[in-house]
C-alpha positions in Angstrom: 103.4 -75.2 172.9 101.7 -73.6 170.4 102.1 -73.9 166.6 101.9 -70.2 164.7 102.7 -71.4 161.1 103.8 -74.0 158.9 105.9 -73.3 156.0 104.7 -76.1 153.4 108.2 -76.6 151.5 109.5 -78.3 149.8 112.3 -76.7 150.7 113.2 -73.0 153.1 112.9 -69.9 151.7 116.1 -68.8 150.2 117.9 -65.8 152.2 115.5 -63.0 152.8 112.4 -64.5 151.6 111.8 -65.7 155.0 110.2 -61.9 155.9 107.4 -62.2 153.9 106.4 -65.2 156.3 106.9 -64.0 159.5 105.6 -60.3 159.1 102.6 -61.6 160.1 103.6 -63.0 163.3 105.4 -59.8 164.1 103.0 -57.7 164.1 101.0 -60.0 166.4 104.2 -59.7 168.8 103.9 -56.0 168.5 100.2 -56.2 169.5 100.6 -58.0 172.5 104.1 -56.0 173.9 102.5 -52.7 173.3 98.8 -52.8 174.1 98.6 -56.8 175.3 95.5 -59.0 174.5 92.7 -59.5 176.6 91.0 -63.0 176.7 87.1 -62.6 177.3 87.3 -66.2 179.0 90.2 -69.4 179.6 89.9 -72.3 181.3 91.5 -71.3 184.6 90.1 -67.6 184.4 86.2 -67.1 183.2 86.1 -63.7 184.1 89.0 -63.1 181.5 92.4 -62.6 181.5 95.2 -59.8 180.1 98.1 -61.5 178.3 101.4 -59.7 177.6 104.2 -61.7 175.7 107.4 -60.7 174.1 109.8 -62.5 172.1 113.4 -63.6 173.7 115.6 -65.7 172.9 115.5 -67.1 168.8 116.2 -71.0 169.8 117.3 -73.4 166.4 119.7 -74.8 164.6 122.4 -72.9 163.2 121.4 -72.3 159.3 118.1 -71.5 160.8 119.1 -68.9 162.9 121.4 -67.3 160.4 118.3 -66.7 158.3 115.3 -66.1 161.0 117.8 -63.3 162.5 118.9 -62.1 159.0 122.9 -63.0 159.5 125.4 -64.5 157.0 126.0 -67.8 156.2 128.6 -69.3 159.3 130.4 -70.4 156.0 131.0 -66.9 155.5 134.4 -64.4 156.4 131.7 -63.0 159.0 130.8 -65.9 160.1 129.5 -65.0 163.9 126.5 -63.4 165.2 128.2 -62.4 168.7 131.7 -61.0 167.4 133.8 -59.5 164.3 136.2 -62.6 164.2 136.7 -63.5 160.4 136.6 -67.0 159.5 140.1 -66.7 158.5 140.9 -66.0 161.6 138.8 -68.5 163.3 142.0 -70.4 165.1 142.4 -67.4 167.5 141.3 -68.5 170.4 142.0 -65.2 172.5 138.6 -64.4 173.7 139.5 -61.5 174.9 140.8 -59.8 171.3 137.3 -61.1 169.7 135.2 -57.8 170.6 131.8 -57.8 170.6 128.7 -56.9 168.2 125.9 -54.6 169.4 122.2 -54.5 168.8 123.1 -50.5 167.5 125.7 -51.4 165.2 123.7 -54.8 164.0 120.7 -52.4 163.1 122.3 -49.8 161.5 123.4 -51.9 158.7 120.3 -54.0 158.8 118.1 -51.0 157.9 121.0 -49.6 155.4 120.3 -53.3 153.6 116.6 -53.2 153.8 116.3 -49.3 151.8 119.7 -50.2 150.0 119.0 -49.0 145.9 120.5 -52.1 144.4 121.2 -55.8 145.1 124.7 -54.9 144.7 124.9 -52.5 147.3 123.1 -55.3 149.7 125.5 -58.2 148.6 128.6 -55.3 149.2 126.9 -54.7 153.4 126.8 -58.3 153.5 130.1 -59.8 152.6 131.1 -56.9 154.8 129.1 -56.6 157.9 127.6 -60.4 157.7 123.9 -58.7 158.2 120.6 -58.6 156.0 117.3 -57.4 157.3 114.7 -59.5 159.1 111.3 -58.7 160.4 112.3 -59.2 163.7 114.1 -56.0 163.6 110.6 -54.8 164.1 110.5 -55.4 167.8 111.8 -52.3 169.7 113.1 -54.3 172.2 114.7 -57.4 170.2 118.6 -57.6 170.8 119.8 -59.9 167.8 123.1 -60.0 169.0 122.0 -61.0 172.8 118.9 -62.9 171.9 119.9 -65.3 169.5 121.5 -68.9 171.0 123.7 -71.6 170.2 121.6 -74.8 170.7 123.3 -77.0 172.2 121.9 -80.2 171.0 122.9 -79.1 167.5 126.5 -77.6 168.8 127.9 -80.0 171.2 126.5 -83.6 170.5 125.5 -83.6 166.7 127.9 -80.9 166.0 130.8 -81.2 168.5 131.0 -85.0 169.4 129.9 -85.9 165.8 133.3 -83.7 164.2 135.6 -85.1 166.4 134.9 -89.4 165.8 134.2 -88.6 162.5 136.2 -85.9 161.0 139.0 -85.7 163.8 139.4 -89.4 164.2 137.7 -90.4 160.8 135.5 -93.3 162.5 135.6 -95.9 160.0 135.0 -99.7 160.8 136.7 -100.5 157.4 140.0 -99.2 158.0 143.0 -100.0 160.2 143.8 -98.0 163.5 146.2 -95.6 163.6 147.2 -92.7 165.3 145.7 -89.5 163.4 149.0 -88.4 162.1 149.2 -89.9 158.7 145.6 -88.7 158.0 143.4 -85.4 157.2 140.0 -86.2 157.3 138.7 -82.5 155.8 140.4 -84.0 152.3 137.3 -84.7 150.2 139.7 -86.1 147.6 143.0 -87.4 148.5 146.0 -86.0 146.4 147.7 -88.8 143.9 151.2 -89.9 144.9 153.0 -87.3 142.1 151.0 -84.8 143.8 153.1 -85.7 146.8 156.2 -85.9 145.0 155.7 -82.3 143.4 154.6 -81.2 147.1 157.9 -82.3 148.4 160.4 -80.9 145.4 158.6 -77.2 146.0 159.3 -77.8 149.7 162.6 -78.9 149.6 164.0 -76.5 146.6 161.5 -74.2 145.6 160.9 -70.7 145.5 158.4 -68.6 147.8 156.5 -68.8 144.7 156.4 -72.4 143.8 155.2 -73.1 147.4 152.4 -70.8 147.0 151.7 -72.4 143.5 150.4 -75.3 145.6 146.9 -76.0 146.2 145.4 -75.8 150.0 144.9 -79.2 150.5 148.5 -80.1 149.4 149.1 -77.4 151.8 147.3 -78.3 154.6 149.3 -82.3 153.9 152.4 -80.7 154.3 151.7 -79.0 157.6 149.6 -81.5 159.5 152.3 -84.3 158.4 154.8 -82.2 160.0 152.9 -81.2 163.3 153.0 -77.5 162.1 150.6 -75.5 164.2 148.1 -73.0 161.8 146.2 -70.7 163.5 144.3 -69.3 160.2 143.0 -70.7 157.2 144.7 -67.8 155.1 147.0 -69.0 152.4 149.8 -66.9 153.2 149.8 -68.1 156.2 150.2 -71.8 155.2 153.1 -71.0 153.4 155.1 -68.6 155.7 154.7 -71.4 158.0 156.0 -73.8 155.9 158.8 -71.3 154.2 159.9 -70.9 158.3 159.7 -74.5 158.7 162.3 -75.6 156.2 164.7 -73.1 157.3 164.2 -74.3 160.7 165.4 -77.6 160.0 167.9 -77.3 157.8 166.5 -78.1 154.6 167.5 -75.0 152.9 169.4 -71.9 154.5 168.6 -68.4 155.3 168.7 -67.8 151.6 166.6 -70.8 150.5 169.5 -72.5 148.9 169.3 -76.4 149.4 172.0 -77.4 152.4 171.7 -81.0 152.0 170.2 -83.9 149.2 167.7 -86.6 151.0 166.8 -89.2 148.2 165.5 -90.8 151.4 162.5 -88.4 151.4 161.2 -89.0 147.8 160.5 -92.6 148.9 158.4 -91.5 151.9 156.6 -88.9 149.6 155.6 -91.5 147.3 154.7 -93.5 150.2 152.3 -90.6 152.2 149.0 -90.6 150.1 148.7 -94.4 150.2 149.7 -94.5 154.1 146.5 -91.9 154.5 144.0 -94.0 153.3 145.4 -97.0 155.7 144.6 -96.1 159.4 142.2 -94.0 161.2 141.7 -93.3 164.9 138.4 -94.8 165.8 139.4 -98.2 163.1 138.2 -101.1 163.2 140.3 -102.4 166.0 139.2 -99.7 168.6 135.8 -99.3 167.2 135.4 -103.4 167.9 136.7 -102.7 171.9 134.3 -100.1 172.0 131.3 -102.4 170.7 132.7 -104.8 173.3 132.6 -102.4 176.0 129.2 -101.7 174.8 127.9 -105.6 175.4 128.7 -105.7 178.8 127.7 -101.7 180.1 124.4 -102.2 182.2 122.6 -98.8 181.5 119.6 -97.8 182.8 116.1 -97.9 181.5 115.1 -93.9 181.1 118.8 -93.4 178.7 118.6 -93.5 175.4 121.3 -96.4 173.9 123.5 -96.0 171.0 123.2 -98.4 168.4 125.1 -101.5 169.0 127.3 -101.4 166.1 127.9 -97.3 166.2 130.3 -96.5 162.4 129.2 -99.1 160.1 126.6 -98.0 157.6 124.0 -100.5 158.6 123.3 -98.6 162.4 122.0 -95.7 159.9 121.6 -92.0 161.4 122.7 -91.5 164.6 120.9 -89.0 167.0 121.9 -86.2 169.5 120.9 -88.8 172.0 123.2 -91.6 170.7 126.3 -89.6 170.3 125.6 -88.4 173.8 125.7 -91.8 175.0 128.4 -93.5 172.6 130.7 -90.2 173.6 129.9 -89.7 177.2 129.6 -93.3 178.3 131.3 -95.9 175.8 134.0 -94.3 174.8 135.0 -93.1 178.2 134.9 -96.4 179.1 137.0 -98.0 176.3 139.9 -95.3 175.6 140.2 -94.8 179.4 141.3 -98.5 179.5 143.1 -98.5 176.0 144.8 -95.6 176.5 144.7 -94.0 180.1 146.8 -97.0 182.0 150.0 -97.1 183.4 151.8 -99.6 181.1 153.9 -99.1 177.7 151.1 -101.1 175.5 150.2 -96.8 174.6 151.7 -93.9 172.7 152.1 -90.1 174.2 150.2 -89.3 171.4 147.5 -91.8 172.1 147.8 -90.5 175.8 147.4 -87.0 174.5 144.5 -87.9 172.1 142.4 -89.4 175.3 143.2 -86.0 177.7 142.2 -84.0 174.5 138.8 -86.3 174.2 138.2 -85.9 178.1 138.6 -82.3 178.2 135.5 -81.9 175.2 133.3 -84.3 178.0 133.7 -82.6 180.2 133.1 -79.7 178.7 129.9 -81.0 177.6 128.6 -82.5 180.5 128.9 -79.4 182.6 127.3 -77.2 179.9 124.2 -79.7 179.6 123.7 -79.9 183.4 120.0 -78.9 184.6 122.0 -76.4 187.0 124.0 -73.6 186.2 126.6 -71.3 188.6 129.3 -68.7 187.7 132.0 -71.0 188.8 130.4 -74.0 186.4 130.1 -71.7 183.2 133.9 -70.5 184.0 135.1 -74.4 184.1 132.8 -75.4 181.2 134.8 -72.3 178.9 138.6 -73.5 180.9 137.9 -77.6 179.6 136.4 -76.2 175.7 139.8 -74.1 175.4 142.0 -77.0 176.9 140.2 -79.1 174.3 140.3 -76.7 171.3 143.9 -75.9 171.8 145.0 -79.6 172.3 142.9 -80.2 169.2 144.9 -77.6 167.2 148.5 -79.1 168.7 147.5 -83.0 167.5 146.0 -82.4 164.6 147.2 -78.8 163.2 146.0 -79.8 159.7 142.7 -79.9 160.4 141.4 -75.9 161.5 138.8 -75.3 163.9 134.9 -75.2 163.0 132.7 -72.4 163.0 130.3 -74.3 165.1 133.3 -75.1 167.8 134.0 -70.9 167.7 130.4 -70.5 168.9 130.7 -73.3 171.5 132.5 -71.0 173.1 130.3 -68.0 173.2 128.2 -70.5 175.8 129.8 -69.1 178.5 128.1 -65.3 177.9 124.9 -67.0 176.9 124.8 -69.2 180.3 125.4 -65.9 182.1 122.0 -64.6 180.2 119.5 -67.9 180.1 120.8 -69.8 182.4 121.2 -74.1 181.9 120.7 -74.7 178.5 117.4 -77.4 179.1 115.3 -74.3 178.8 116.6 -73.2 175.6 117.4 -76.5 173.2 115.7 -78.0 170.4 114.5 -81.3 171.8 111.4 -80.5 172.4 111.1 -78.2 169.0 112.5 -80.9 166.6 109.9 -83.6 168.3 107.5 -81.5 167.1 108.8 -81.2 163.6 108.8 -84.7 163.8 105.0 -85.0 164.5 104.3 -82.5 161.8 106.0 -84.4 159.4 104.2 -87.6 159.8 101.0 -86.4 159.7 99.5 -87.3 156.6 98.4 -84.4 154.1 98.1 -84.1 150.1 100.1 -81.6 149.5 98.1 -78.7 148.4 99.5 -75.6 149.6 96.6 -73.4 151.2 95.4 -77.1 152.6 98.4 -78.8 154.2 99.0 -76.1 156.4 95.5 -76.1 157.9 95.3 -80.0 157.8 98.4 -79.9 159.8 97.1 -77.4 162.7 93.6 -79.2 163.1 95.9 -82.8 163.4 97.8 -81.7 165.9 95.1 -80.1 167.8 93.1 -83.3 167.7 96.3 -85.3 168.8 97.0 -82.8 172.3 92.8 -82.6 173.1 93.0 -86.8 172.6 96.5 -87.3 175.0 94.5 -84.5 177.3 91.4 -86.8 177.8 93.5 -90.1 178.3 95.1 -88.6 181.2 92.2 -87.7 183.2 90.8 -91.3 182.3 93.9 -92.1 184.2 91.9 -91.0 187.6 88.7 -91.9 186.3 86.7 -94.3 188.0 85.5 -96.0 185.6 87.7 -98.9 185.1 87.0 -99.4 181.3 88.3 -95.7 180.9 91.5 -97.0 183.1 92.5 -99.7 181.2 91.8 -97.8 177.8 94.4 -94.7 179.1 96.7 -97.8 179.8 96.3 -99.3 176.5 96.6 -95.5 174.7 99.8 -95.1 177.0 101.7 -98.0 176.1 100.7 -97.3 172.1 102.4 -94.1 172.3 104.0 -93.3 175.2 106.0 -96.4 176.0 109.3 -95.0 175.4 110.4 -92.5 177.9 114.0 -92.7 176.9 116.1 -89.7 176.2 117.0 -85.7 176.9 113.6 -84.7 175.5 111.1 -86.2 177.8 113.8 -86.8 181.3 114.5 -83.0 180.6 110.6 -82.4 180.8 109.6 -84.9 183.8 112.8 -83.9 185.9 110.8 -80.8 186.6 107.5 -82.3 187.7 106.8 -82.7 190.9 106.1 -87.2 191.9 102.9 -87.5 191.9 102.9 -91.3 192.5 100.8 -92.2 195.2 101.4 -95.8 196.8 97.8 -96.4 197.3 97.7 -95.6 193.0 100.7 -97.8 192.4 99.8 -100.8 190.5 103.4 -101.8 191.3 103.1 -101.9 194.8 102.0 -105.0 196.9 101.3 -104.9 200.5 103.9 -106.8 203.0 105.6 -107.2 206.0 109.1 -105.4 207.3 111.2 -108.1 208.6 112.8 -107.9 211.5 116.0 -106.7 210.1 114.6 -104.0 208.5 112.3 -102.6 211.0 115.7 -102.6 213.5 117.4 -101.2 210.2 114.5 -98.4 209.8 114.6 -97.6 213.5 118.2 -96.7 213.2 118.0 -94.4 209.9 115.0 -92.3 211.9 116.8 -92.1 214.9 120.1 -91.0 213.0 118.4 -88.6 211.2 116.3 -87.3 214.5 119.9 -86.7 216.1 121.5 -85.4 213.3 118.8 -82.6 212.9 117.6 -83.4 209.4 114.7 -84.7 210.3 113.7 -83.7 214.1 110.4 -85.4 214.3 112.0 -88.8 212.9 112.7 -89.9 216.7 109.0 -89.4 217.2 108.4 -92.4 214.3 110.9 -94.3 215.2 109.6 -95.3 218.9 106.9 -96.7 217.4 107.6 -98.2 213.5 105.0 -100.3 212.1 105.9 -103.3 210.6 103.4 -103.0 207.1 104.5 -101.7 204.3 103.9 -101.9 200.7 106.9 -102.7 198.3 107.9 -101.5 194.9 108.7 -103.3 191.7 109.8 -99.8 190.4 110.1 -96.3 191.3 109.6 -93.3 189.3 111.0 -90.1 190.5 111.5 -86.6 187.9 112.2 -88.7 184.8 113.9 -91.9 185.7 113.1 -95.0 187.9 114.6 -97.4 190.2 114.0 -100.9 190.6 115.6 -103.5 192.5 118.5 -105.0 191.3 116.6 -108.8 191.2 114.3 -107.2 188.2 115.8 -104.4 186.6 119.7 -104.2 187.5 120.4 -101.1 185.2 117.8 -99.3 187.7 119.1 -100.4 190.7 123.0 -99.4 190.1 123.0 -95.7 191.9 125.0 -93.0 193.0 125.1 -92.2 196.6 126.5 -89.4 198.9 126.8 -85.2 198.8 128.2 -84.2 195.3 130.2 -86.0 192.4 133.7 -84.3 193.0 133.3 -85.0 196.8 132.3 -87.7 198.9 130.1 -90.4 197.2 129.9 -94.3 197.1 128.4 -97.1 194.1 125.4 -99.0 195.5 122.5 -101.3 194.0 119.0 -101.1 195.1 118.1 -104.3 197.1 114.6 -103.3 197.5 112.0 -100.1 197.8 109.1 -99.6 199.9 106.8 -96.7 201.2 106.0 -96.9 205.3 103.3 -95.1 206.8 104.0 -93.8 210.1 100.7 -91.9 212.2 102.6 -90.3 215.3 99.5 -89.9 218.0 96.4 -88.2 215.8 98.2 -86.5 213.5 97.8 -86.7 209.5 100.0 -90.2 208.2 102.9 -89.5 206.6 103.8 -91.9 203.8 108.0 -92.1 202.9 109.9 -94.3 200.2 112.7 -96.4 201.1 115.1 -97.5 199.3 117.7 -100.9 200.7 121.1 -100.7 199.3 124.7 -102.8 199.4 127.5 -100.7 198.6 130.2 -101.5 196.2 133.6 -102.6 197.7 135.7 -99.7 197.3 139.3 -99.3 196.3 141.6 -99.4 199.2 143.7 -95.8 198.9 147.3 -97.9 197.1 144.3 -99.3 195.2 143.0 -96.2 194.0 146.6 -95.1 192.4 146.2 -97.8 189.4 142.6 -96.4 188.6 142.9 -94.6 185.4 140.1 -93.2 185.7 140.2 -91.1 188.7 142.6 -88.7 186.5 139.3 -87.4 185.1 136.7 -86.3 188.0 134.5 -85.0 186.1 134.0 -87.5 183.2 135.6 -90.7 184.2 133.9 -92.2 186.9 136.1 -94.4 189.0 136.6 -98.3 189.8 135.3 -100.8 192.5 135.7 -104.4 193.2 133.1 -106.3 191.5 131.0 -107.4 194.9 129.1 -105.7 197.5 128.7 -105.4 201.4 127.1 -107.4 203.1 125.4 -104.6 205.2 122.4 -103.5 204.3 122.0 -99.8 204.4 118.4 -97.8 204.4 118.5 -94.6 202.3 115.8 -92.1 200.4 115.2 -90.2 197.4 117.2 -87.3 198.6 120.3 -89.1 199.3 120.5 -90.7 195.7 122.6 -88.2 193.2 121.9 -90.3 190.3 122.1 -93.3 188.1 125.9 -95.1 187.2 126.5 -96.7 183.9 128.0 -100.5 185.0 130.6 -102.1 183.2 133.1 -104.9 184.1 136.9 -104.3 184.5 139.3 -107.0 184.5 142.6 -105.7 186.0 145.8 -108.0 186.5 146.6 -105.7 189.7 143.1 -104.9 190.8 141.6 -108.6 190.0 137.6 -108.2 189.1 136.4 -104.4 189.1 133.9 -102.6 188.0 133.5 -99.3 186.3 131.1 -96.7 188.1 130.5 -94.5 185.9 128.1 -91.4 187.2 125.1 -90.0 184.7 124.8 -86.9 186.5 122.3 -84.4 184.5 121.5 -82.4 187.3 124.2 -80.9 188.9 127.4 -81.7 190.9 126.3 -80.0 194.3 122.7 -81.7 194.7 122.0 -81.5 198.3 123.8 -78.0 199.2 124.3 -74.8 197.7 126.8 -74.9 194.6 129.2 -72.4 194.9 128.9 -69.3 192.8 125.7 -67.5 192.0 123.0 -69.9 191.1 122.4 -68.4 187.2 118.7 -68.1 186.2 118.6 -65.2 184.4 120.7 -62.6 184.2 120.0 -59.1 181.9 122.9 -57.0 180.6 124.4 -54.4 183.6 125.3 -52.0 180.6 122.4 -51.5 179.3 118.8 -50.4 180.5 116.1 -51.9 178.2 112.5 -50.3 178.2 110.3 -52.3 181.2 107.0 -54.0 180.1 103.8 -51.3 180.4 101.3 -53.4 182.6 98.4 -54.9 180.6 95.3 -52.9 179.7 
């Protein structure tokens, strides 16, 4: 990582005046794409080194990139970067009649802006074409429209899962449950009962014009109470809708003349505003099952928990981390038993809610997977527009988001980057974090070198503690360990499992201060001699047979293992690191088991080098029987749901290794009066759902535009 600039603050430049701040660091960019740099000397390269570098993709938060690539506001009618679609149009959900921006078109108006003879003119281009100048526009090769990316920490859990418990289902401890249909969330103020009352009379007996006299909220009420489905936020719209409506049903005829009086219905409009502010989705009923739920979930050590009490003020701010959790985990695990049996205690509406709800996880778990395929990216864009479209038929009062429009301009940005781990802000806002918390005074001209010269110290000082790790000096040991556990205790989280998932184990069992040396017993020797031979005859490992005529009976065990980012422990110390995933993919063939134990073997077949292998001894969960499996509610969702198992274990043990473990399961109890005790598997897959094999579809790294041929790199000079 390294830090170009800071912008002291207190707060971003406004609109264009952005330009003036990265000019600098464009023509840098220009330096090294057209001529490159050459380094007289770097640590791995005395003799020098040429460095060429260009500028991709523009990775931040959504205001951000509106003003780094000099776009309008996503509040505004031209609210996207990738297509035309206005804002008023923004329930259409026909990809296909979207169309597309270019780079050529983009620039055009960009450099009409820029040498535009009055701020008029560049507020006219604007409102119009949704584009200002930036600096950026500098870089001959830049593509603003295909180089700028929805992050996805910002779009799916702070933005996606954050809008629907708390606008969609109005999370609220302090209120009553209900069923969404009474409520609308978007109202900032909620309308007075003659409000209603004067809603209703225009409804029932007015004119075309007194309907469009009303204000859009009252507007909005009227439809959402009524289940009308609005596919634009256009006034006229809300009112032809409405006008239709009535005649529909009677109210008035085909010349708007009143068929029938219903005093009934002045009672119930008096009545609506005060049964809005009673109920809520996620109340306090719900919210309390979900806390509950929450109690008795095992998770395990490397996952970043959602605060215990998630929707009263008191948790405070939750993170991208925590409504990943809370929505992918505890919820699933709550509404799925609330709402997802087969009994007559739920609503079709509540049963529609939770299919609506399961259709945005999975949506969001296969877009934040490690791994990305043409077939993936297709299903991730099929479960978003299942879940967009539900959303508009529940809750029709409440329109779509800009930030759930570009959700679904993933799918042509996963065809270009690739999985999304490579391209989201974790990493980036951890560092605004550090900057932020380094001490300064404030004086601009200071601040920004005191800042740069901080941070510097900080990387050189975590550089030197981790070669005192392999030092031999044990003072210098034990200070790394002391420096480790001061600051980099907490490995919980996307940000670092994201980083370490890609690192190559480096853990030696000699180095392992968690390893003590033992003795197989005989069970396990017998048990070890069977997985080698297996595997010898089975072809995965043909020089196993050779270890297994002769297995030695030391080994050294593990208290835990770490392995790319998480670790497993046996289920005696750590049960939330012990409960894993077994088998060959998530939507085929896999079984629940806890880890009973881990050690490494050495094996030295005749005078060849050792080899040195980590075992892992497991139980399996009792599984399901198949008449079983028909009451799990959970199995209607393969993707997101996880499934149920009887709440004890084999009595076989079973030898396995790192490659035949998919991944951790969240463990929760499930009391079933058909089932008796169960419990809930539920799979925290962040890798892929085809592990072992080749996922079908083209593995997507990156892919470049077929329709265009950009300018290749000169080689350095």
């Amino acid at each position: 990582m390294f830090l170009v600039g800071v912008i002291p603050g207190p707060s971003e430049p406004s609109l264009d005046q952005i330009n003036h701040l990265i000019a600098p660091l464009v023509d840098d960019l220009l330096l090294f794409y057209e001529t490159g740099i050459r380094y007289t000397r770097t640590p791995r390269h005395p003799n020098g080194r040429d460095v060429r570098l260009a500028l991709v993709p523009v990775v931040c938060d959504l205001p951000a990139s509106r003003q780094l690539i000099g776009f309008a506001s996503f509040s505004s009618l031209t609210f996207c970067v990738f297509c035309p679609l206005n804002l008023r149009e923004i329930g259409n959900l026909d990809c296909d009649s979207w169309g597309q921006r270019t780079s050529e078109e983009y620039r055009r108006w960009a450099f009409r802006w820029r040498d535009a003879e009055s701020e008029s003119i560049r507020a006219k281009i604007t409102t119009e074409h949704g584009v200002r100048y930036s600096e950026l526009l500098r870089l001959p090769y830049w593509n603003p429209v295909e180089n700028t990316v929805v992050d996805t920490l910002h779009a799916l859990f702070l933005g996606n899962f954050q809008h629907h418990c708390r606008v969609v289902w109005g999370m609220d401890v302090k209120v009553e449950d209900g069923d969404g249909s009474t409520s609308d969330p978007l109202t900032s103020s909620l309308m007075t009962s003659l409000d209603v009352q004067k809603a209703f009379v225009a409804l029932r007996k007015g004119s075309r014009k007194d309907v469009e006299a009303l204000k859009m909220t009252t507007l909005r009420l009227l439809v959402q109470e009524r289940g009308l489905r609005v596919t634009s936020r256009r006034k006229h719209v809300y009112v032809d809708t409405l006008i239709n409506y009535r005649v529909r049903e009677g109210i008035v005829d085909a010349s708007y003349k009143l068929i029938s009086p219903d005093p009934e219905r002045f009672a119930n409009a008096r009545r609506a505003n005060s049964e809005r502010k009673k109920s809520r989705v996620l109340g306090h009923a719900r919210l309390s099952e979900a806390w509950s739920d929450m109690e008795r979930t095992t998770l395990p050590s490397w996952l970043a928990a959602a605060p215990a009490h998630i929707g009263e003020a008191k948790s405070g701010k939750v993170t991208a981390d925590q409504w990943r959790t809370f929505c992918t985990i505890h919820l699933v695990v709550t509404l799925v038993r609330l709402w997802g049996t087969k009994d007559n205690n739920h609503s079709q509406r509540e049963q529609d809610m939770l299919h609506n709800f399961m259709n945005l996880v999975a949506a969001t778990k296969l877009a934040s997977m490690r791994t990305m395929t043409a077939q993936r990216a297709l299903a991730f864009k099929d479960f978003m527009l299942k879940y967009l479209h539900g959303l508009q038929d529940i809750f029709p009062g409440i329109p779509l988001t800009p930030n759930q429009h570009n959700t679904l301009h993933l799918f042509d940005i996963f065809r270009r980057f690739g999985p999304c781990h490579a391209w989201r802000c974790w990493a980036f806002e951890r560092w605004n974090y550090l900057l932020q918390h380094i001490p300064t005074n404030r004086h601009f001209g200071e601040l920004e070198k005191t800042m740069f010269e901080r941070l510097c110290m900080g990387q050189r000082l975590r550089h030197i503690m981790n070669d005192a790790i392999d030092s031999v000096s044990n003072a210098l040991r034990a200070l790394a360990d002391s420096f480790n556990r001061r600051f980099n205790a907490d490995k919980r989280g996307t940000r670092l499992n994201d980083i370490l998932a890609f690192v190559e184990p480096v853990q030696s069992p000699a180095e392992d201060l968690s390893l003590h040396k033992d003795t197989l017993t005989r069970v396990e020797v017998e048990l070890l001699r069977r997985h080698l031979e297996s595997q010898a005859t089975s072809g995965l490992a043909p020089d196993a047979f050779r270890y297994a005529t002769r297995v030695r009976h030391a080994c050294q065990r593990h208290k835990k293992f770490h392995h790319r980012g998480a670790s497993y422990s046996p289920w005696s110390s750590s049960p939330g690191d012990s409960y894993v995933v077994i088998g060959e993919d998530i939507l085929g063939a896999w079984y629940a088991a806890r880890i009973q134990g881990i050690f490494s073997h050495t094996q030295t077949p005749h005078s060849e080098t050792r080899v040195v292998n980590t075992y892992f001894i497991i139980q399996r969960f009792k599984p399901l029987t198949i008449d079983e499996g028909s009451l799990d509610p959970y199995r209607a969702f393969p993707i997101a749901g996880g499934r149920l198992y009887h709440d004890t274990v084999e009595s076989t043990l079973e030898f396995v290794t790192m490659k035949d473990i998919l991944c951790h399961f969240a463990h929760t109890p499930f009391a079933s009066k058909e089932l008796g005790d169960c419990v809930h598997v539920l799979p925290i897959d962040r890798v892929c759902y085809y592990s072992k094999f080749k996922p079908p579809g083209v593995l997507i790294s990156i892919q470049r535009s077929k329709d265009k041929i950009r300018r290749p790199m000169p080689r350095a000079r």
